[in-house]
mmCIF file of the N, C-alpha and C atoms, coordinates in Angstrom:
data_MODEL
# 
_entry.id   MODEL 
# 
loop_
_atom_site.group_PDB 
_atom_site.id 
_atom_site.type_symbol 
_atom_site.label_atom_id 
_atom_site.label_alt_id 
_atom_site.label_comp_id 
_atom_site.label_asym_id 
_atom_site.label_entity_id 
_atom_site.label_seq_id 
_atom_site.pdbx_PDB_ins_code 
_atom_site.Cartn_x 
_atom_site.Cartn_y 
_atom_site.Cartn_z 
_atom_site.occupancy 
_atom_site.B_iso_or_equiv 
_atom_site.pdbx_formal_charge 
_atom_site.auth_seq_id 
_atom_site.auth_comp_id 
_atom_site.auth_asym_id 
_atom_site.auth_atom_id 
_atom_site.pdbx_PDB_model_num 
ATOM 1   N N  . UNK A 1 1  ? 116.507 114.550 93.831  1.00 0.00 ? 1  UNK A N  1 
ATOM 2   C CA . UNK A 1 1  ? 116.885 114.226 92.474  1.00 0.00 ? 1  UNK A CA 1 
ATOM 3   C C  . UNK A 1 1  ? 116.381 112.838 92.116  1.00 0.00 ? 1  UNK A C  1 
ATOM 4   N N  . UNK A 1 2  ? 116.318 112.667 90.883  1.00 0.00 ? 2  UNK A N  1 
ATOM 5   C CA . UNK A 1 2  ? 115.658 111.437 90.512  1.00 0.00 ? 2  UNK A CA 1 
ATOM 6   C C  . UNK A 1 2  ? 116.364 110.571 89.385  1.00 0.00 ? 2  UNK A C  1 
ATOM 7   N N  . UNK A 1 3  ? 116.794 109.164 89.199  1.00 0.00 ? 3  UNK A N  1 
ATOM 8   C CA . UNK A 1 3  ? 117.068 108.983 88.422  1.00 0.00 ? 3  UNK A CA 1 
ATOM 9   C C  . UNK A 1 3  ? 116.736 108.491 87.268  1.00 0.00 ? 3  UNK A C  1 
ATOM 10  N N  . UNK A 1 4  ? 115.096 108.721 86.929  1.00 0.00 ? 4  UNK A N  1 
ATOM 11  C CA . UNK A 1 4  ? 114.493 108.131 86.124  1.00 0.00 ? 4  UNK A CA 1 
ATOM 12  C C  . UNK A 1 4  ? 113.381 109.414 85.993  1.00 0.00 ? 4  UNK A C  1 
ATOM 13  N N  . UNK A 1 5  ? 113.476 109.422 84.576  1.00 0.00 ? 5  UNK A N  1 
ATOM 14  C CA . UNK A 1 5  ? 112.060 110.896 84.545  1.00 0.00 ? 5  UNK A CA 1 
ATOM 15  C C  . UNK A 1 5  ? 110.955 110.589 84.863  1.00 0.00 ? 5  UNK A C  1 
ATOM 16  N N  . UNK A 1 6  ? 110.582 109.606 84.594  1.00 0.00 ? 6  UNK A N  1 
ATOM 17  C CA . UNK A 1 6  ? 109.119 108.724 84.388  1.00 0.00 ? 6  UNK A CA 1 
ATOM 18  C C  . UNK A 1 6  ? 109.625 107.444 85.118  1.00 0.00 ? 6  UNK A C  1 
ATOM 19  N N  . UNK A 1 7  ? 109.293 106.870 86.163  1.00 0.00 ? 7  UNK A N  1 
ATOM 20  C CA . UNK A 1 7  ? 109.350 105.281 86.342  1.00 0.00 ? 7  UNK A CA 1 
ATOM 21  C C  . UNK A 1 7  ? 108.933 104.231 85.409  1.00 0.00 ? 7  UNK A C  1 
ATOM 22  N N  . UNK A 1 8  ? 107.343 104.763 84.967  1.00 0.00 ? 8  UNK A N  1 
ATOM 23  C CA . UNK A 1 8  ? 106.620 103.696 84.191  1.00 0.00 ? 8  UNK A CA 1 
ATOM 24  C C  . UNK A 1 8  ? 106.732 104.445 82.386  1.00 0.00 ? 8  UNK A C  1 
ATOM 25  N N  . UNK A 1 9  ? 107.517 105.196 82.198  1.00 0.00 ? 9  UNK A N  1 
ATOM 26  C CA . UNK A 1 9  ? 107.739 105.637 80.873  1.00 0.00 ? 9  UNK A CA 1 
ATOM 27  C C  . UNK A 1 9  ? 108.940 104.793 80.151  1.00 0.00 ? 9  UNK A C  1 
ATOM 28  N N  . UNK A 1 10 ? 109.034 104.537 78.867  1.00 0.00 ? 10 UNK A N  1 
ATOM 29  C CA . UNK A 1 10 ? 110.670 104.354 78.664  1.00 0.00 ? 10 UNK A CA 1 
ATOM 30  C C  . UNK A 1 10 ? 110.608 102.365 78.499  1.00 0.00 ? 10 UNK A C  1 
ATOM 31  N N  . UNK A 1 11 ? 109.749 102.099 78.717  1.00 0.00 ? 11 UNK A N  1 
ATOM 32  C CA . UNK A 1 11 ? 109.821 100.088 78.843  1.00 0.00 ? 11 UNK A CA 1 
ATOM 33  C C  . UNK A 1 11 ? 109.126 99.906  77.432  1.00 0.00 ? 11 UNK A C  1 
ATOM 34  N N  . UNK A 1 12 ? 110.018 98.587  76.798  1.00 0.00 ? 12 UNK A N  1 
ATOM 35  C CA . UNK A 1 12 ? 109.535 98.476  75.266  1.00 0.00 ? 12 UNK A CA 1 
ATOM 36  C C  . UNK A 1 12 ? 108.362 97.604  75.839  1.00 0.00 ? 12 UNK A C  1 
ATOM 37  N N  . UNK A 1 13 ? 107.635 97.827  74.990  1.00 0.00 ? 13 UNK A N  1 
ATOM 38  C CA . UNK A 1 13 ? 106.394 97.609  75.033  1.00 0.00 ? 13 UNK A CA 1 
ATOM 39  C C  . UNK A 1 13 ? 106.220 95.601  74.541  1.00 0.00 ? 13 UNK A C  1 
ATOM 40  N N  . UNK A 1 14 ? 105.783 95.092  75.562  1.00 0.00 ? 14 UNK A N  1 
ATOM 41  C CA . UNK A 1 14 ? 105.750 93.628  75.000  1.00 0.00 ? 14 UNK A CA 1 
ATOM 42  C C  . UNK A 1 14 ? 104.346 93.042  74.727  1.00 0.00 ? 14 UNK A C  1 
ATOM 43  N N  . UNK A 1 15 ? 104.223 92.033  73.968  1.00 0.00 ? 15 UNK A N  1 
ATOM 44  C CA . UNK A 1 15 ? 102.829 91.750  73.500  1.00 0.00 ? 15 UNK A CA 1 
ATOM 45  C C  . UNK A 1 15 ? 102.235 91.054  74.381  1.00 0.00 ? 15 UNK A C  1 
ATOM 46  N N  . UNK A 1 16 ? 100.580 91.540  74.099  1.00 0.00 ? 16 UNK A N  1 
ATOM 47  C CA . UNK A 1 16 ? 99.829  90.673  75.170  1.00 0.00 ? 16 UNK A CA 1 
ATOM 48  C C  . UNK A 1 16 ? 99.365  89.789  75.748  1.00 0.00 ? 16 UNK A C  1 
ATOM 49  N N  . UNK A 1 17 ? 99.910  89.266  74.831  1.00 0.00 ? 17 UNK A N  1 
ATOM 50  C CA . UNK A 1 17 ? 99.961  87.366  75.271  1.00 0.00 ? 17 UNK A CA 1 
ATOM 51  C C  . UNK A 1 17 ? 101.072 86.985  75.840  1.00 0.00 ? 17 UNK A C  1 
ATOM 52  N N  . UNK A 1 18 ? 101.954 87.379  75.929  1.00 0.00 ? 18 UNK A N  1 
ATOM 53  C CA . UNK A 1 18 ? 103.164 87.355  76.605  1.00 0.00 ? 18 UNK A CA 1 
ATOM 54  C C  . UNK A 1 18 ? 103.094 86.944  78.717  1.00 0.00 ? 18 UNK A C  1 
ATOM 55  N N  . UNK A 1 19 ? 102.878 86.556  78.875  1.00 0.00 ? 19 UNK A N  1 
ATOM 56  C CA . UNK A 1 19 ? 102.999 86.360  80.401  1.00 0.00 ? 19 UNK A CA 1 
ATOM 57  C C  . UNK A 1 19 ? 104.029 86.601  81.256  1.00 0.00 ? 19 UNK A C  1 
ATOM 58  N N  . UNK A 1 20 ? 104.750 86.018  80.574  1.00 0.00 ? 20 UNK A N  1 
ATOM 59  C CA . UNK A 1 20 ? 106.450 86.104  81.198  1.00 0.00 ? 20 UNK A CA 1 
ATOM 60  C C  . UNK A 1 20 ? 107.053 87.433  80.868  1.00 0.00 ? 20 UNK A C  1 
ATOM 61  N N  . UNK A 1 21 ? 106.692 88.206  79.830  1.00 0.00 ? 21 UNK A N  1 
ATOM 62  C CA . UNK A 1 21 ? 107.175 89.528  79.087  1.00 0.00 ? 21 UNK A CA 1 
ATOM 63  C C  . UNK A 1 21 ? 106.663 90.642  80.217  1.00 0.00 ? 21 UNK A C  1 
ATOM 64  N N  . UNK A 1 22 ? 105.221 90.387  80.756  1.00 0.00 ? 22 UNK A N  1 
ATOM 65  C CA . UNK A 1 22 ? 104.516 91.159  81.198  1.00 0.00 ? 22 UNK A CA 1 
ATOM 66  C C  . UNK A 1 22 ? 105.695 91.792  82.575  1.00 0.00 ? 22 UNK A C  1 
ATOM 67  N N  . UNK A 1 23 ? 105.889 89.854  83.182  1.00 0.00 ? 23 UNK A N  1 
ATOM 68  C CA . UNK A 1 23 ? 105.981 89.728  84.391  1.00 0.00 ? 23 UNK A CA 1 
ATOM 69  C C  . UNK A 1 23 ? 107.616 90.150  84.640  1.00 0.00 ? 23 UNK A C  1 
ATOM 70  N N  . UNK A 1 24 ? 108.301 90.229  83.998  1.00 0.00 ? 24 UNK A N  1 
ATOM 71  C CA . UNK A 1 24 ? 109.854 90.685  83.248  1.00 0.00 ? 24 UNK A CA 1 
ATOM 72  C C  . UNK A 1 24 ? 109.501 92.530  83.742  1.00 0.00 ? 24 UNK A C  1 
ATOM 73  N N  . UNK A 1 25 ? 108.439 92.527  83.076  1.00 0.00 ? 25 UNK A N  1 
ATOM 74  C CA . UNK A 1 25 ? 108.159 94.891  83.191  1.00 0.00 ? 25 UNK A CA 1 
ATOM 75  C C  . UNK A 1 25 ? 107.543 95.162  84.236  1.00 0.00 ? 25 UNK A C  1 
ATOM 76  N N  . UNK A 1 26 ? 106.938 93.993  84.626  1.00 0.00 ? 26 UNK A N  1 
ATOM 77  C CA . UNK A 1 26 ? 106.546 94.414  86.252  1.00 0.00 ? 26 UNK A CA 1 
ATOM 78  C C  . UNK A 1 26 ? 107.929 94.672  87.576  1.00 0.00 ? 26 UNK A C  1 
ATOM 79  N N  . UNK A 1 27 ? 108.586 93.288  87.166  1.00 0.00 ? 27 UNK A N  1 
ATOM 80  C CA . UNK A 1 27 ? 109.858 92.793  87.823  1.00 0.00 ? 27 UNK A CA 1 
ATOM 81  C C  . UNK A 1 27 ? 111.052 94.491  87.711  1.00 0.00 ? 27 UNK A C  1 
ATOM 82  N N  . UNK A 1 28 ? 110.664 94.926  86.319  1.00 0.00 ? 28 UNK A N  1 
ATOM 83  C CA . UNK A 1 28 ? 111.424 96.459  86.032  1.00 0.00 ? 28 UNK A CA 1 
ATOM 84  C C  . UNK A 1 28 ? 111.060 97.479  87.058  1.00 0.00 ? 28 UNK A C  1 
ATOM 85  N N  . UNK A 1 29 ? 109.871 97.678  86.452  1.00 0.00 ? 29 UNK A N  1 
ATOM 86  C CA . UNK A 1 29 ? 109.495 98.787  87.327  1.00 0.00 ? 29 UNK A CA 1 
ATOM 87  C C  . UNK A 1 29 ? 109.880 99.088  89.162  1.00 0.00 ? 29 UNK A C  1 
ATOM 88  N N  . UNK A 1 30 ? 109.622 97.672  89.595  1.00 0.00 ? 30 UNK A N  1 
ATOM 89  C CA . UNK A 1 30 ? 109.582 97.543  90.993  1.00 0.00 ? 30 UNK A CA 1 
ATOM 90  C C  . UNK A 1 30 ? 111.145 97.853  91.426  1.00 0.00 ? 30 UNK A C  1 
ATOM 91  N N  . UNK A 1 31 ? 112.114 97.190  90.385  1.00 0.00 ? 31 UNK A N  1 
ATOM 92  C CA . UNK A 1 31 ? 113.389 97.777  90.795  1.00 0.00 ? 31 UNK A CA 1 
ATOM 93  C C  . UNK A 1 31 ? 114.109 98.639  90.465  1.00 0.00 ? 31 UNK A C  1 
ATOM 94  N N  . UNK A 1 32 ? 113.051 99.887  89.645  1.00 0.00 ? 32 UNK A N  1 
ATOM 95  C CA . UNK A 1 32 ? 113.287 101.338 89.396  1.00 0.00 ? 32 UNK A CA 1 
ATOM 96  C C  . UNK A 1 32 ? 113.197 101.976 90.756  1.00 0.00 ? 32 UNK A C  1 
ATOM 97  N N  . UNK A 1 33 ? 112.314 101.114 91.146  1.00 0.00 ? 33 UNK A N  1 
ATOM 98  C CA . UNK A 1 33 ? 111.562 102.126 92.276  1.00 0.00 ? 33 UNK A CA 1 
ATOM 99  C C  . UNK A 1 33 ? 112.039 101.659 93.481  1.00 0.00 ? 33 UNK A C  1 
ATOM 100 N N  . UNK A 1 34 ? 113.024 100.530 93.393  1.00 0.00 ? 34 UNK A N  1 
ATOM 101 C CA . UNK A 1 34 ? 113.761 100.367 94.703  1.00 0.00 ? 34 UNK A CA 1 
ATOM 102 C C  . UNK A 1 34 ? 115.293 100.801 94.507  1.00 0.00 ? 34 UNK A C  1 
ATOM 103 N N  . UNK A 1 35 ? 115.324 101.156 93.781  1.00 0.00 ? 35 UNK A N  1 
ATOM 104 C CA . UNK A 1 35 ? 117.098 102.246 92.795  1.00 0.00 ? 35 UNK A CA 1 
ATOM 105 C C  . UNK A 1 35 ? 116.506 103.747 93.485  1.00 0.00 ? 35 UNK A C  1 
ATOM 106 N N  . UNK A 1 36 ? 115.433 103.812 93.117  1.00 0.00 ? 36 UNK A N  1 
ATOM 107 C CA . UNK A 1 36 ? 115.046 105.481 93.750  1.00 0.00 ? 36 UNK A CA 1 
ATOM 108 C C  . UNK A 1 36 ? 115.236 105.296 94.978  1.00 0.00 ? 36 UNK A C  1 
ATOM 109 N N  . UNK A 1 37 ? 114.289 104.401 95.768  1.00 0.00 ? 37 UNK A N  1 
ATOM 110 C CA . UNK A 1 37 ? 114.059 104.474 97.510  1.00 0.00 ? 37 UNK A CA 1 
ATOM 111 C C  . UNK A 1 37 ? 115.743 104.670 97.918  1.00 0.00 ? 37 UNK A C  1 
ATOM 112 N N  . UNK A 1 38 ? 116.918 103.800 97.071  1.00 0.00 ? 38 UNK A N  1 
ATOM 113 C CA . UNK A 1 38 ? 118.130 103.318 97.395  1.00 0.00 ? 38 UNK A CA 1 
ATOM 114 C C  . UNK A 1 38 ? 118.743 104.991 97.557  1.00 0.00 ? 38 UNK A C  1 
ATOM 115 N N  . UNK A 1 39 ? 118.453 105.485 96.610  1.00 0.00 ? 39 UNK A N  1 
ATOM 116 C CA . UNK A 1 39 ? 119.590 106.570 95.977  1.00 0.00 ? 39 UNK A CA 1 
ATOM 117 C C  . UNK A 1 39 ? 119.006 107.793 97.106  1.00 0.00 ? 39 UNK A C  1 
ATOM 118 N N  . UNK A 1 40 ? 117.418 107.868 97.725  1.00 0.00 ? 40 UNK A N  1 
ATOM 119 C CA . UNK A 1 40 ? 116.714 108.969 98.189  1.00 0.00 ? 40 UNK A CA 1 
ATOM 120 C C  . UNK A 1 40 ? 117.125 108.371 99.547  1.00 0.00 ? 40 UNK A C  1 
ATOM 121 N N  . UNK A 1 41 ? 117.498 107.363 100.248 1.00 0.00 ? 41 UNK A N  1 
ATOM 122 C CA . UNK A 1 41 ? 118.000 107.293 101.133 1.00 0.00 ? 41 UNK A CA 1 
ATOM 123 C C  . UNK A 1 41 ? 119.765 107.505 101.501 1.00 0.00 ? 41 UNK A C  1 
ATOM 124 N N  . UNK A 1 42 ? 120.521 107.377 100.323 1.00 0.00 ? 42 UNK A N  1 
ATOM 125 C CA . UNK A 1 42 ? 121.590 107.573 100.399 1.00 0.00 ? 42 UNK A CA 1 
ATOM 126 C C  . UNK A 1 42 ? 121.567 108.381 100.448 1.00 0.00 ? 42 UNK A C  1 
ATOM 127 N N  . UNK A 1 43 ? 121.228 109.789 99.783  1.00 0.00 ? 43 UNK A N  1 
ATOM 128 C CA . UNK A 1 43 ? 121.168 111.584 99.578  1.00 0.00 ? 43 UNK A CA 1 
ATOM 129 C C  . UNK A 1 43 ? 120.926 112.077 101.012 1.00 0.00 ? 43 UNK A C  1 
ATOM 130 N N  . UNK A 1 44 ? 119.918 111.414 102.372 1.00 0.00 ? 44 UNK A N  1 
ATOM 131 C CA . UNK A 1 44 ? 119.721 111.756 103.305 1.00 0.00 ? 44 UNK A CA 1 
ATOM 132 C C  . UNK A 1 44 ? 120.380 111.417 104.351 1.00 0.00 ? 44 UNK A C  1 
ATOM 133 N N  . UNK A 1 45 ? 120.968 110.410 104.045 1.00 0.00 ? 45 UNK A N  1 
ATOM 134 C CA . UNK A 1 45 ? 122.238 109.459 105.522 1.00 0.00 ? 45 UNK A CA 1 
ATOM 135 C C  . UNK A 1 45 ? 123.579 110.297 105.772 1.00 0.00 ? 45 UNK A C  1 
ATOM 136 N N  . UNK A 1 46 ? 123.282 110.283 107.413 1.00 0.00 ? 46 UNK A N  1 
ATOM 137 C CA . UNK A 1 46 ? 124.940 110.748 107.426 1.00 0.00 ? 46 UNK A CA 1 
ATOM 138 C C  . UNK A 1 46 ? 125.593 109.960 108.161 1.00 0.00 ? 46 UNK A C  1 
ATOM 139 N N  . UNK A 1 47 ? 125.234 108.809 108.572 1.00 0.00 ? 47 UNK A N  1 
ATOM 140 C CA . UNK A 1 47 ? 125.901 107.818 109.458 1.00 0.00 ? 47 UNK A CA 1 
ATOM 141 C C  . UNK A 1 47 ? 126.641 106.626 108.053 1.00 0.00 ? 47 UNK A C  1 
ATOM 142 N N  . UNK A 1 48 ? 128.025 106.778 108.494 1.00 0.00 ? 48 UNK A N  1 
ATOM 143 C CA . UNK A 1 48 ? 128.773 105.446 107.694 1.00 0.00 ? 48 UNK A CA 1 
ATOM 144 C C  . UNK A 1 48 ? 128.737 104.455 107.315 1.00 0.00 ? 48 UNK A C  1 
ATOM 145 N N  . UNK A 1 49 ? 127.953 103.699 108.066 1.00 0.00 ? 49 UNK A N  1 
ATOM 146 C CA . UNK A 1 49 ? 127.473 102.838 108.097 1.00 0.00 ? 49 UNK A CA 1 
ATOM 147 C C  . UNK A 1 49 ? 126.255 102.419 107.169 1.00 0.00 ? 49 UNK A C  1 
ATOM 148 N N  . UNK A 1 50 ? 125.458 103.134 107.277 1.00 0.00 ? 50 UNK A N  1 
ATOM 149 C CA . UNK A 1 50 ? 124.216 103.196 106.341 1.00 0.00 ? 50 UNK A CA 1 
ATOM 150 C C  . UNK A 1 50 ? 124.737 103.529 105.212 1.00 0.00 ? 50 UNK A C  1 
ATOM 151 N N  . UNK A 1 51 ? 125.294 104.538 104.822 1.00 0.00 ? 51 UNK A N  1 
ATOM 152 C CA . UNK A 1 51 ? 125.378 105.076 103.714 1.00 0.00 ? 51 UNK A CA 1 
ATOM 153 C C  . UNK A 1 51 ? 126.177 103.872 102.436 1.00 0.00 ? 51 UNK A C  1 
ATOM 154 N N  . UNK A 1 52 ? 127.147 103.127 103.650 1.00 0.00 ? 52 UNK A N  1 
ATOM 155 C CA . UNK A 1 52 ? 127.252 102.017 102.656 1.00 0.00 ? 52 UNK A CA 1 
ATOM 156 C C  . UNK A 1 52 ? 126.638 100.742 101.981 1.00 0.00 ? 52 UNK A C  1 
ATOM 157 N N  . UNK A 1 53 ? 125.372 100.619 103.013 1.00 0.00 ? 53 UNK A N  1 
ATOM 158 C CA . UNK A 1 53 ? 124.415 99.657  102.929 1.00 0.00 ? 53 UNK A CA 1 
ATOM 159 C C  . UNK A 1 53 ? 123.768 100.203 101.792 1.00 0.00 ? 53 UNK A C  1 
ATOM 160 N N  . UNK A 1 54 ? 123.712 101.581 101.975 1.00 0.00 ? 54 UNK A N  1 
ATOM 161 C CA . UNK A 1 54 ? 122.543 102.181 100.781 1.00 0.00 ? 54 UNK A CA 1 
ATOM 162 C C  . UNK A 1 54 ? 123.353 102.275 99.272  1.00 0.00 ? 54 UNK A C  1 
ATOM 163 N N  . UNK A 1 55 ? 125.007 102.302 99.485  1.00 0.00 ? 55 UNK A N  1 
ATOM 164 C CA . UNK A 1 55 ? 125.681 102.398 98.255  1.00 0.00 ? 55 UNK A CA 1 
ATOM 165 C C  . UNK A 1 55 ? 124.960 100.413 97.473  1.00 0.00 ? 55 UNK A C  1 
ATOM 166 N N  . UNK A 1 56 ? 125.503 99.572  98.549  1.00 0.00 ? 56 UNK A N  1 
ATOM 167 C CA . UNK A 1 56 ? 125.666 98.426  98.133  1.00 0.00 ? 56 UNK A CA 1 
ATOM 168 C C  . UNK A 1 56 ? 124.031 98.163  97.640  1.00 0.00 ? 56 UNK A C  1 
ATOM 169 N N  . UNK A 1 57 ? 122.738 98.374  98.136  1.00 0.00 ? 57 UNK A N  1 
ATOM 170 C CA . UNK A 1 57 ? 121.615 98.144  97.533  1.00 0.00 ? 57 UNK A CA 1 
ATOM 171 C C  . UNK A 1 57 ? 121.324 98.671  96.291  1.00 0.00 ? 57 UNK A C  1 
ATOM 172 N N  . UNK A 1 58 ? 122.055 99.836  96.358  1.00 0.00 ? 58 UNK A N  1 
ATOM 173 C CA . UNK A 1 58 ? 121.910 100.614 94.968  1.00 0.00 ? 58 UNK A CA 1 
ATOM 174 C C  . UNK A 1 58 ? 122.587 99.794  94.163  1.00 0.00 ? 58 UNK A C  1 
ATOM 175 N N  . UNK A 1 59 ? 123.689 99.426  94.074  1.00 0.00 ? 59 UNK A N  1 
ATOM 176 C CA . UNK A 1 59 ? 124.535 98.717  93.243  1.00 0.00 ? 59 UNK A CA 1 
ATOM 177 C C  . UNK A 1 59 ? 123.815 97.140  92.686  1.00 0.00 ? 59 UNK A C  1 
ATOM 178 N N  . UNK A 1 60 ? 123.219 96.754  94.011  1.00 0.00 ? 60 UNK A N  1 
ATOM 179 C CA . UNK A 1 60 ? 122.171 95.033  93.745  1.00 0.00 ? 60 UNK A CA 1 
ATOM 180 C C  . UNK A 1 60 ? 120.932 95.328  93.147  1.00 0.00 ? 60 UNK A C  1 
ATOM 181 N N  . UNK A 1 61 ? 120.662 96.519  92.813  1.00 0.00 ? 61 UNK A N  1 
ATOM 182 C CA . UNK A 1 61 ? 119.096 96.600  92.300  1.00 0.00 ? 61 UNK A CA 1 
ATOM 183 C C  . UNK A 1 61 ? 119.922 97.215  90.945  1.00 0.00 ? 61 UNK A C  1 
ATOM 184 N N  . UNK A 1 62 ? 120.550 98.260  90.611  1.00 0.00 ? 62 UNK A N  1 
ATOM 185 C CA . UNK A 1 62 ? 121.427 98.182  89.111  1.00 0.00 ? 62 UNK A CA 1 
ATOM 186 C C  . UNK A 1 62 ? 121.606 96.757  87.881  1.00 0.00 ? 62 UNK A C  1 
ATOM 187 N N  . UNK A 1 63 ? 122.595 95.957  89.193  1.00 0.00 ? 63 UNK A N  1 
ATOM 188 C CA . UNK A 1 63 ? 123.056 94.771  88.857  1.00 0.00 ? 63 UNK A CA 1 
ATOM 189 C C  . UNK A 1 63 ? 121.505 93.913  88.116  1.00 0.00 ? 63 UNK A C  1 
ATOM 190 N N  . UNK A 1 64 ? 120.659 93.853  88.934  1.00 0.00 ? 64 UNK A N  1 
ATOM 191 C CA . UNK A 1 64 ? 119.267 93.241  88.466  1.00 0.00 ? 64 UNK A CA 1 
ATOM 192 C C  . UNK A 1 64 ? 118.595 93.952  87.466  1.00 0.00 ? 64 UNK A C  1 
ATOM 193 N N  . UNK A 1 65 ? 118.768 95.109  87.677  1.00 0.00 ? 65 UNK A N  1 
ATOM 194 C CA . UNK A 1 65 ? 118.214 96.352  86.191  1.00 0.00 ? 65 UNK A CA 1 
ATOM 195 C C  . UNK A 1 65 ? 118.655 95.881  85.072  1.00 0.00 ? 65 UNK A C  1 
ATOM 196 N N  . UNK A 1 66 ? 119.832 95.683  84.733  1.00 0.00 ? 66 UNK A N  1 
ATOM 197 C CA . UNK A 1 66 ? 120.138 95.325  83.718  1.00 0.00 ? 66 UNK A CA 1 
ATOM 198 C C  . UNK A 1 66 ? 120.104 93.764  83.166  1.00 0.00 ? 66 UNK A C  1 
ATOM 199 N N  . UNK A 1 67 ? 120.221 93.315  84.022  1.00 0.00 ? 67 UNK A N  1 
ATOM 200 C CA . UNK A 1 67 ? 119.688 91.619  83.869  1.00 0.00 ? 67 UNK A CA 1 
ATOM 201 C C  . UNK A 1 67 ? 118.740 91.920  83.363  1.00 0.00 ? 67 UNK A C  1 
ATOM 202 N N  . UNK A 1 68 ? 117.588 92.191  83.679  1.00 0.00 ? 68 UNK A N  1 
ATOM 203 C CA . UNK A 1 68 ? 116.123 92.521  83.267  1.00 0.00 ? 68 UNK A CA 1 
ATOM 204 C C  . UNK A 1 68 ? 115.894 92.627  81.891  1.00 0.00 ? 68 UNK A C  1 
ATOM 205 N N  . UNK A 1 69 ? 116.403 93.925  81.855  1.00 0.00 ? 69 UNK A N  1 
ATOM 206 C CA . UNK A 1 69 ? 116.664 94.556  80.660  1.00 0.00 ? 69 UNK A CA 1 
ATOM 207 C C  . UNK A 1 69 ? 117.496 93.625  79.455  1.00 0.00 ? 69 UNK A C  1 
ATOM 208 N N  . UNK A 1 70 ? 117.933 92.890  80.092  1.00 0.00 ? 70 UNK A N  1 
ATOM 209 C CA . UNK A 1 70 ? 118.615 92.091  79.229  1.00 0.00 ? 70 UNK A CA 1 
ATOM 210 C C  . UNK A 1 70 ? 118.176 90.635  78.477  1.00 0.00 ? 70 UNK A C  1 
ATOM 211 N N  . UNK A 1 71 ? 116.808 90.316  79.814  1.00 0.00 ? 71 UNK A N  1 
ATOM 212 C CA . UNK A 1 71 ? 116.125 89.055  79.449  1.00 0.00 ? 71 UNK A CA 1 
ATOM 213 C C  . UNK A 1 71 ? 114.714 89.813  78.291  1.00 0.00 ? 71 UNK A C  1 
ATOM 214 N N  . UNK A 1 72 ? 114.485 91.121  79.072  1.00 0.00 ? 72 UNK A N  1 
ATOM 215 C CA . UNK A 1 72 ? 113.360 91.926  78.004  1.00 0.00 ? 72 UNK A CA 1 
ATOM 216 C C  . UNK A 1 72 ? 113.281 91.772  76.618  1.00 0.00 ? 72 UNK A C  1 
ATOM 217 N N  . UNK A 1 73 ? 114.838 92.535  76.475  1.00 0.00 ? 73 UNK A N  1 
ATOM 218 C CA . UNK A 1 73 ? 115.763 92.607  75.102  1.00 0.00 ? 73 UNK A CA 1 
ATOM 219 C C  . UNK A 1 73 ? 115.572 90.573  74.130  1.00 0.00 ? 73 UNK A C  1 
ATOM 220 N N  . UNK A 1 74 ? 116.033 89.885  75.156  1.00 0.00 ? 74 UNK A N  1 
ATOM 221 C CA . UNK A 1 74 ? 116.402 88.562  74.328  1.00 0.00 ? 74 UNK A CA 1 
ATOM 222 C C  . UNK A 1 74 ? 115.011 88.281  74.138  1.00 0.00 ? 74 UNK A C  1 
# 
């Protein structure tokens, strides 16, 4: 399962002179794609231990998703 249809679909589009804007959707993407690795390793763990490491990474790459999203936005 996936939680994003598209990784690189879905990001407002920032202008090209922008450097920091760019580097903000790069900074996105990479922690779409470490929310997936998070969530595709949790779906496969059956040891306790892990599975909470993989809850808590999921939760620190969220936490930064939306930061992101939030410096994008401002």
């Amino acid at each position: 399962m996936r939680l994003f249809a598209k990784s690189e679909q879905a990001l407002p589009k920032a202008p090209a002179n922008s450097a920091e804007l760019k580097r903000i959707e790069t900074e996105i993407l990479e922690v779409r794609r470490e929310m997936e690795a998070a969530y595709n390793r949790f779906q496969h763990e059956i040891n306790p231990d892990l599975i909470d490491c993989y809850i808590f990474e999921s939760n620190a790459a969220w936490k930064k998703y939306s930061f992101l999203l939030k410096q994008l936005k401002s």
